[in-house]
N, C-alpha and C positions, 0 to 999 in steps of 0.2 A: 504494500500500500504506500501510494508516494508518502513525501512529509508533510505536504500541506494541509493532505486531504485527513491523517493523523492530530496534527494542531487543530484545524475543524472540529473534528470530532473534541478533542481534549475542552478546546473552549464551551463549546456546548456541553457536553458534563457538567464543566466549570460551574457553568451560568446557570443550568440548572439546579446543583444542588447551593447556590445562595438564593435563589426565588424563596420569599415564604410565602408571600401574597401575589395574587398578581393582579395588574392594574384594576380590574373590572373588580377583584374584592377589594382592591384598597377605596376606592372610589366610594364604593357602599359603606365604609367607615365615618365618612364624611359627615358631621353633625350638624354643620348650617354654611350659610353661603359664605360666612367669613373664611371657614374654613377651609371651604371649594376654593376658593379665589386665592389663598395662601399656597394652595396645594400645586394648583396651574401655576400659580408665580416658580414655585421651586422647580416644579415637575417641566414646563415649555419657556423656551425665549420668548421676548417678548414680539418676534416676528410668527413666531408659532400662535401665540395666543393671539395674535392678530388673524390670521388664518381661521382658525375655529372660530373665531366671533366672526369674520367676513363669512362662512359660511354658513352657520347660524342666520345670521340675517336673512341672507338668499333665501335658506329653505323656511323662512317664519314670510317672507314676501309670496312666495312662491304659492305655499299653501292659503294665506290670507287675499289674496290680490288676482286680478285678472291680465298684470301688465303682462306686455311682454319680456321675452328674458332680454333686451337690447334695452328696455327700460327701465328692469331690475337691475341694471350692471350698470348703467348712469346714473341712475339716481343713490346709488350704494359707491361711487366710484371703484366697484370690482371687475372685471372683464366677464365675458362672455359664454369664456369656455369652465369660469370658475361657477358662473349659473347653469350652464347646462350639466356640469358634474356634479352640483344638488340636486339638479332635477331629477337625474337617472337614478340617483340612490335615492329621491323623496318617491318616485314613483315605478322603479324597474326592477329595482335591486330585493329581494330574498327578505333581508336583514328589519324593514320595517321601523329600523329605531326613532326616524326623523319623526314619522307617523305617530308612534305612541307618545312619542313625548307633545307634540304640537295638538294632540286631540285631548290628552290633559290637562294643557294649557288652554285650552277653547271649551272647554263643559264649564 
């Protein structure tokens, strides 16, 4: 087995056995918003966290709104291809998350 493919392996071990939690349960520890918003400060830069809330938006326009996505991406100053990659996960995608959360927020 070459060496790289050897080190792969070793680090993956590695990494797995320091996991205790992983993100999706750390996340659920979370006890109020201050403490969401500490957590994203540690956890992403602050270009990252810019990213999740420009998407965030999209898909809260998206769902609430009839613009179109050339509308949603001007009036948010994000581009186009960053609305049509909310779209496809708010409406194509398996996963549903955008949906559960945004119909929670709307009852």
């Amino acid at each position: 087995m070459p060496f790289f493919t050897l080190q792969c392996i070793n680090i993956v071990i590695h990494y797995d056995a320091m996991k205790k939690y992983k993100l999706n349960e750390s996340l659920l520890l979370l006890k109020n918003k201050k403490e969401v918003d500490e957590f994203l400060r540690d956890l992403c830069t602050p270009a990252e966290r810019k990213a999740l809330e420009e998407r965030w938006a999209v898909a809260q326009f998206l769902y609430d709104s009839k613009l179109s996505y050339r509308d949603i991406a001007s009036k948010l100053k994000t581009s186009t291809t960053t609305v049509t990659r909310v779209a496809r996960f708010l409406t194509n995608e398996p996963y549903k998350g955008y949906q559960k959360i945004l119909k929670r927020i709307n009852k």
